[in-house]
N, C-alpha and C positions, 0 to 999 in steps of 0.2 A: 551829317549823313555819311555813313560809310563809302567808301570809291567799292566799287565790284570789281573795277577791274587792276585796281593794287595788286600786284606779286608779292608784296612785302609782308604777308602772315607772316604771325608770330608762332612761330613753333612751340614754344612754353603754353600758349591760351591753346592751340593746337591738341596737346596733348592731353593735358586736363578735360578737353570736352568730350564731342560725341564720339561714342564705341562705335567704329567700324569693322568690315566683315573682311577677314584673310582669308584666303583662298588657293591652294596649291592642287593645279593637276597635276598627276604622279604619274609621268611617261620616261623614258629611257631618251635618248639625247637623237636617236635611230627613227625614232617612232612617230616624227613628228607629222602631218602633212607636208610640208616642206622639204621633207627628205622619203614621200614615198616612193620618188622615184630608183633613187639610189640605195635604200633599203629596204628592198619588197619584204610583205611579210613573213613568205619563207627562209627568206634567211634569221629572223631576230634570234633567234638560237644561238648561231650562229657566231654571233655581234658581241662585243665587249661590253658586258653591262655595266653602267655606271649610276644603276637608281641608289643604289640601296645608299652608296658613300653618298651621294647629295642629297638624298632625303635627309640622312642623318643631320649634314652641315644646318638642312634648314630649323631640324628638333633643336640644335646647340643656340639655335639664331633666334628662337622665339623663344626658347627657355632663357635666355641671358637678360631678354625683355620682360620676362617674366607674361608672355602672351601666347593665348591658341589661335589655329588656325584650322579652317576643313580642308582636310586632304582626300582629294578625288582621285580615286585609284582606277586605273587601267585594270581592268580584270585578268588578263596577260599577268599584270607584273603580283598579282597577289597572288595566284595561284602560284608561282615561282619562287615569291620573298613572302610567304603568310607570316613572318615572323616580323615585319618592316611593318606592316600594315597591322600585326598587335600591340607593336611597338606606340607605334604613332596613339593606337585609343588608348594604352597604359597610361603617357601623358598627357593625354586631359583631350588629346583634342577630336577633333568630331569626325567620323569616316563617312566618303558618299564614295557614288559610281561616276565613273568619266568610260565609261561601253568596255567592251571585251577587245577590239583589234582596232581602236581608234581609227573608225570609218566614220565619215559626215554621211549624217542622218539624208543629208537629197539624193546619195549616192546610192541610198538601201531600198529595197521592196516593204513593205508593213512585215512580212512574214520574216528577213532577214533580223531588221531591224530588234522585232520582240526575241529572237533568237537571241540575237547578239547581248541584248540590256539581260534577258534572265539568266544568260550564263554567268556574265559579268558580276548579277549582282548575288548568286548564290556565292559565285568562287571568294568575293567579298566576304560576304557574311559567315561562309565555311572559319574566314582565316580570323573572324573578331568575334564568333559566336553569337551577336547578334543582328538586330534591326538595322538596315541602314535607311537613313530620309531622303537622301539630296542625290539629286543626280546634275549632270553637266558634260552636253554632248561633245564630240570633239571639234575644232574650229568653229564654235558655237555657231551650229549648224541649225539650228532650229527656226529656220528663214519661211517665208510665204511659200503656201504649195508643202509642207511636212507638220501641217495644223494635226493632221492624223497621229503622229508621237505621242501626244499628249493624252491620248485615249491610252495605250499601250502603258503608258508611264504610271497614270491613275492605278490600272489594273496589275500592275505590277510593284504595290504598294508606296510606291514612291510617296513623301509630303512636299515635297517643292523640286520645282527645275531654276539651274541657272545656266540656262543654254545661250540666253541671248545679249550679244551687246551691237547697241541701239545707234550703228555709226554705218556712213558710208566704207561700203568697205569689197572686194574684186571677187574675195570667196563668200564673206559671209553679211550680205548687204542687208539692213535693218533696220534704216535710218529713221525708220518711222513708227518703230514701235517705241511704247513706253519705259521713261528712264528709270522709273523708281516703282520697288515691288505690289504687283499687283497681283490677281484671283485671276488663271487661265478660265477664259470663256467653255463655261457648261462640265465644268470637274471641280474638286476643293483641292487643285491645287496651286499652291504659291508660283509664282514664277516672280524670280530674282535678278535681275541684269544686270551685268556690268555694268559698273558708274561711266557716266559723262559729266560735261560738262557743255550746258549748255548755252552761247554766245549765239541774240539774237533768234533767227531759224534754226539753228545747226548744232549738232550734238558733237562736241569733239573731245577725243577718245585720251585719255591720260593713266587709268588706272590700270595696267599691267603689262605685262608680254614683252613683246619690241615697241611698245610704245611708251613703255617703261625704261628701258633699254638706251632709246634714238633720244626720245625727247629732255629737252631741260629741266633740272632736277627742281628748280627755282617755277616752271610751271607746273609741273606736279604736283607742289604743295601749295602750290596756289588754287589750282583747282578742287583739292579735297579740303582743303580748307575753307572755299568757296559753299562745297555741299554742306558742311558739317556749320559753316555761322551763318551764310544766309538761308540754304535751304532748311536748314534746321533738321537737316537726315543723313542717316551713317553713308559711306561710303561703300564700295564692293571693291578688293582691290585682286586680282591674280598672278600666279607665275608659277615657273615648271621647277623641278629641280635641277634640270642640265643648265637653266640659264645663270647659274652661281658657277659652272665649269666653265672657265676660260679654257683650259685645257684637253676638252672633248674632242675626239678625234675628227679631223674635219671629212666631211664624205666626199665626193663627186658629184655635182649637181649642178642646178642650172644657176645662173648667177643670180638670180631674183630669190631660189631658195638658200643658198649662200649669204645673201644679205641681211634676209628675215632673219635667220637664224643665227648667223656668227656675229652680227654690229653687235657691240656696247657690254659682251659676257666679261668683260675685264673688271668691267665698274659695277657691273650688279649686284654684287653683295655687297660695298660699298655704297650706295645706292637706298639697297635694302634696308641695311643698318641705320641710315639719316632716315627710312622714314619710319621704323618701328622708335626712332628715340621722339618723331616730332607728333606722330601720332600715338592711337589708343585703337588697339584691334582684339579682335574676339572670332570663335563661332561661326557661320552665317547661322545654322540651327537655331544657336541660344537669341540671336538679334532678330530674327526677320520671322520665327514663327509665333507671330504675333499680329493678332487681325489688325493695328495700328500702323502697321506695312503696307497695307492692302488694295492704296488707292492713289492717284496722283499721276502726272505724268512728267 
């Protein structure tokens, strides 16, 4: 009988298996929650942009693996780079919405909110000429008490959200919603979460961000590797483009936003690279909109 709790996947059976879901929110290094104190959104102007060079790095990074990924654009930065954001769907890969001034959804009114998503996603779709499906709030903000989004989100054409990962967590606490995709209650749309991994009660967090970043690389692929042989389902994996810039200018900030955001950017593309060679990624669109998503926890 298999050990579950082996760390020792083999990255070769790894790769060859299940298609899992890559993910990049497209924000500028400025933008982050983490530094909204130090870079209000009046100044991004302002601010030394550095999407468009690390979006790029990440096109060279998935095209060398010969893999797409869905790029979640800031509505900010497409109105600004509509050229980066046609870029991105020339190469194959799949365009959604991550909001217009990356505000978490608890922080908005209904009225702000639907403001913010349909400017975000015309300025989108102005810069790719068409449809987009997928949306994914900022600091996946889509927590108890902001059930109301999803109404907005429906009407606002969206096919799937992936706002939510399913972990204890200070900003964006969830731990008790469902890991693997399912049908938002009373609309047809998908909701997609970020992968866990589940030991016991407890969902813990592996697949992206600063948890990508802080934690061992050797647990990482232990746990996607985990979802992809025993639970027999794709992964959800995410990251920004500032966190391949070691070299991003550091702001002034509190030392907790410091930490989140400057630990481990030295090894992230290295990082990156061991897991586009041990895994197999795609999509979320092409993988999850598929009623065989739809159910499970």
């Amino acid at each position: 009988m298999e050990n579950d709790t082996d760390l020792t996947t083999s990255p070769v059976e790894s790769r060859i298996g299940v298609l899992n879901g890559m993910s990049v929110d497209v924000e500028d290094y400025y933008q982050t929650e983490a530094m909204t104190s130090a870079a209000p959104r009046s100044e991004w102007d302002k601010m030394p942009s550095r999407v468009v060079t690390n979006t790029e790095r990440l096109f060279e990074l998935f095209a060398a693996h010969g893999e797409c990924a869905a790029f979640f654009f800031l509505g900010w930065v497409a109105e600004r780079y509509p050229s980066l954001v046609r870029k991105a769907k020339d190469l194959g890969h799949e365009i959604g919405c991550h909001s217009y001034w990356h505000r978490p959804i608890f922080t908005l009114s209904r009225k702000e909110f639907r403001e913010d998503t349909l400017r975000a996603k015309a300025a989108i779709e102005d810069a790719t000429g068409s449809r987009i499906l997928g949306y994914r709030a900022p600091s996946f903000s889509l927590t108890a008490g902001t059930e109301w989004a999803v109404d907005i989100l429906g009407e606002a054409g969206f096919a799937y959200d992936s706002s939510i990962h399913p972990v204890a967590h200070d900003l964006y606490e969830n731990r008790l919603a469902p890991r693997h995709p399912y049908q938002l209650a009373g609309t047809s749309l998908l909701e997609v979460p970020i992968s866990t991994v589940r030991i016991g009660k407890t969902n813990l967090p592996f697949s992206g961000g600063g948890y990508f970043r802080m934690l061992p690389y050797r647990y990482v692929r232990w746990a996607m590797g985990r979802i992809n042989r025993v639970e027999e389902r794709p992964a959800v994996f995410y990251l920004h483009p500032w966190e391949i810039d070691a070299t991003q200018p550091r702001l002034k900030a509190a030392w907790k936003s410091r930490f989140r955001q400057y630990t481990g950017l030295r090894k992230t593309q290295r990082l990156l690279e061991r897991l586009l060679a041990d895994f197999r990624f795609s999509r979320l669109d092409q993988i999850f909109l598929d009623a065989g998503f739809m159910s499970g926890r």
